[in-house]
N, C-alpha and C positions, 0 to 999 in steps of 0.2 A: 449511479445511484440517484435515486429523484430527491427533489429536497422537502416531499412532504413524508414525515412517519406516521403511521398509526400511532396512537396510545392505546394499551390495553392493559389488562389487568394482571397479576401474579400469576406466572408460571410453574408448576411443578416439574422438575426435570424429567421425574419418575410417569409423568401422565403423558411427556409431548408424543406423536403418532411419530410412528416412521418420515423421515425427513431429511433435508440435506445435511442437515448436521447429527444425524445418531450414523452417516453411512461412512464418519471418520473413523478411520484404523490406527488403530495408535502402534500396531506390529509394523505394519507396511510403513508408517512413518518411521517409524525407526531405524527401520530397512535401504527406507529414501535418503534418510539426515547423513548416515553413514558414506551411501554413494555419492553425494555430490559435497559433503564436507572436505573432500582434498581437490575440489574444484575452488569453492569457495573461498578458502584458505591460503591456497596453493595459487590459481590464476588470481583472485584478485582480493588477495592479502587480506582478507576482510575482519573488520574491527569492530564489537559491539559494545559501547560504553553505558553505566544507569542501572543496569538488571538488578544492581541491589536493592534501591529504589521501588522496584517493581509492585503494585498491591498484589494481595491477593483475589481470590474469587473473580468474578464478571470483569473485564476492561476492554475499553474501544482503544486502542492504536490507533492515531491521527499521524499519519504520514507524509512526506512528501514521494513522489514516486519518479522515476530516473531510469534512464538506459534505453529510451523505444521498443523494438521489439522484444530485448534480451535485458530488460528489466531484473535486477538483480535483490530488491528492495526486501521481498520476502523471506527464499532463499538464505539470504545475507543474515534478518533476523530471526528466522526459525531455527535455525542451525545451533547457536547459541544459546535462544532460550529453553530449547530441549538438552542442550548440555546442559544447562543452569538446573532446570526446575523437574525434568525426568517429562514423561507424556503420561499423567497422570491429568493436566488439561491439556484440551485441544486447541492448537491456534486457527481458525477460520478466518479464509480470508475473502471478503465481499468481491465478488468478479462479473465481469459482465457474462450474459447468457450465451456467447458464440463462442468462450473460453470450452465449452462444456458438447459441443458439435462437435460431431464424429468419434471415433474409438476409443480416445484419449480421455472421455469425459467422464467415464464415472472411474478412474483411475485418481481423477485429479480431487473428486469429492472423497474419496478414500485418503486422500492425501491432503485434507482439508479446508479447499479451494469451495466456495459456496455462493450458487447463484445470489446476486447482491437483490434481496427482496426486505421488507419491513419483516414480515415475519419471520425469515432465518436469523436477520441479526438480533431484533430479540429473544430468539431461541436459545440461539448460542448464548449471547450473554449474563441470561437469565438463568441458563444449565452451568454456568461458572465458568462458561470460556473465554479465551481472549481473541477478538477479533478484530482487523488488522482492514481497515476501510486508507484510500486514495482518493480526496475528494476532489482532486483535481483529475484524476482520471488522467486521459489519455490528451487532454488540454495539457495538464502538467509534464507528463512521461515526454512529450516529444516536444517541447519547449525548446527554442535555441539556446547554445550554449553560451551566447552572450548573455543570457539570464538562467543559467545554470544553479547560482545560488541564490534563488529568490523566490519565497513561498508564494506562490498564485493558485488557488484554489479555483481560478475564474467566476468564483463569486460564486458558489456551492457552501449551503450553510447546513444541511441535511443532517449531518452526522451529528450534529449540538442536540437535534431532537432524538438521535437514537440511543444518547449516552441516558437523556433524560428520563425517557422511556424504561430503559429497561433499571435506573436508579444506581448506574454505574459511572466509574470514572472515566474521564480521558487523560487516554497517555500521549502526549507529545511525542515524535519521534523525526528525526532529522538524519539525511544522508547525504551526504557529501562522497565524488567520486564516478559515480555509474554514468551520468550526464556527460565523463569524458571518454564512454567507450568507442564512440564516433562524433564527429563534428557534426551537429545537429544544427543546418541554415535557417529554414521555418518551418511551421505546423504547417503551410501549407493551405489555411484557410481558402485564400482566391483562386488554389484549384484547385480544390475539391468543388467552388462554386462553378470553375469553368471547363472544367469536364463534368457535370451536373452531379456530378455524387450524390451529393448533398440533398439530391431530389429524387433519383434512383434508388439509391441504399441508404439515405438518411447520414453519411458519412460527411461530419464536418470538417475533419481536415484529410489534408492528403502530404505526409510531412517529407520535408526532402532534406536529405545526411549526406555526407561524404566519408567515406569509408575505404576497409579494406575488405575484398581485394575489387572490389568493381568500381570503387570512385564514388562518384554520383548516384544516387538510388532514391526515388520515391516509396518508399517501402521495398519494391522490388524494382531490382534485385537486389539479395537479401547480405548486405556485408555482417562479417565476423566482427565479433566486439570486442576489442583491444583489452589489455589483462588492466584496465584499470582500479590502483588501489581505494577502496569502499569503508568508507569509514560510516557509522550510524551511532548516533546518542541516543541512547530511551532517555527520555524529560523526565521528573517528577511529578507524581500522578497531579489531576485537575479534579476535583471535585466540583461539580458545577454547581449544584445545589446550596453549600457551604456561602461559596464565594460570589455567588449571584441572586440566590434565592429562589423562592420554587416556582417561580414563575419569571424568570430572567430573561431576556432580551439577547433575542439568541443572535442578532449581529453584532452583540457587545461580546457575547461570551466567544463567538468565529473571531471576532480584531484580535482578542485577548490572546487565544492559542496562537493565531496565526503571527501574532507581535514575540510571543514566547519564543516560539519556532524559528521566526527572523535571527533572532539576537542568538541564538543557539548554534544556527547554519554559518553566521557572518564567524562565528568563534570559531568553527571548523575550518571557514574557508581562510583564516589568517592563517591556519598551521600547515597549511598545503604551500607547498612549495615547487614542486613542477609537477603539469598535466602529466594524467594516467602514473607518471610514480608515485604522488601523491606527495 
């Protein structure tokens, strides 16, 4: 996601045009939550703490995000907040645009998954959804596991402007667990420079894991991700507005979530007792 937003003005739900977000199915999701709820549950025990907490109407979900290819971050919190709250709202989640290439992609916009643009997320938010931004991306997802619990956004402050925007909160949210589905060594930065990626495909890193069952794997080949147990806190919502004023200093208001989120993941990571059992 870029770190600049638009500002614009009140949205009517009832007026926005056909879009990535009116093409959510709340049947089919329902349909999805069910199928992989005994995956969720079942492989990697998964645990979502806070939902009572939760506001209502518009909220940004400020994440950390975990697992490399088989990221579990979502999954993990959708499953929950659809048993919690019924799918009366939709959760959208911001994605990059190659999420959405070939068969699979308007499957996944049915299923809530929404090209990460300024105007989707104020759509959504503005329509009363809750949308579910990584602002670390894929700098964070494939992280080494020697900095497993440690919030690194890489210095992405974007989403402070999207809460702002559309006049909603930020939810904090923290997960501890997915980062130990495989041993993740580095992102892989100096080769993706040295096989030119970086210049070919724009591809900053090129991340290399140890795994099963092939070992070794810079992306591919593609190892199975170990049944690691996943625990997630929802935070208590962030009013940014309240707490920093309407024109707030948006790398004070990124320290602040990101210092909440620390103290938050450091409290999970004391209660973990051994890798992948958790």
């Amino acid at each position: 996601m870029s770190n600049d937003f638009y500002s614009g003005g009140q949205v009517n739900p009832s007026d926005i045009e056909q879009s990535a977000i009116t093409k959510w199915d709340p049947e089919l999701t329902e349909r999805l939550m069910g199928l992989i709820r005994p995956i969720i549950k079942g492989w990697h025990r998964a645990e979502v703490r806070g939902l009572d907490d939760f506001p209502p109407g518009g909220a940004l979900v400020v994440a950390n995000h975990s697992g490399g290819l088989f990221a579990m971050d979502v999954p993990v919190f959708a499953t929950d907040f659809y048993a919690k709250f019924g799918y009366g709202r939709g959760v959208y989640t911001l994605s990059h645009d190659i999420l959405f290439l070939g068969p699979t992609g308007d499957f996944l916009k049915r299923t809530g998954f929404i090209p990460a643009s300024h105007q989707n997320a104020d759509e959504a938010l503005r329509a009363g959804g809750v949308v579910v931004v990584f602002p670390g991306g894929d700098y964070d997802v494939y992280r080494p596991t020697t900095a497993e619990n440690t919030i690194d956004f890489g210095g992405r402050t974007g989403y402070v402007r999207v809460a702002l925007n559309a006049r909603v909160p930020i939810v904090p949210s923290v997960s501890t667990g997915g980062q130990e589905n495989q041993l993740f060594l580095t992102r892989g930065e100096w080769l993706a420079k040295a096989t030119r990626l970086d210049k070919l495909l724009r591809v900053k890193i090129l991340p290399i894991s140890f795994g099963f069952p092939f070992g070794v794997s810079a992306v591919l080949p593609v190892n199975l991700p170990l049944p690691t147990k996943i625990v997630t806190h929802v935070l208590p919502p962030i009013d940014v507005v309240a707490e920093f004023g309407e024109d707030p200093d948006v790398d004070e208001v990124d320290a602040h979530v990101r210092h909440v989120m620390q103290q938050a993941l450091d409290a999970l990571a004391t209660e973990r007792r051994f890798p992948v059992i958790g």
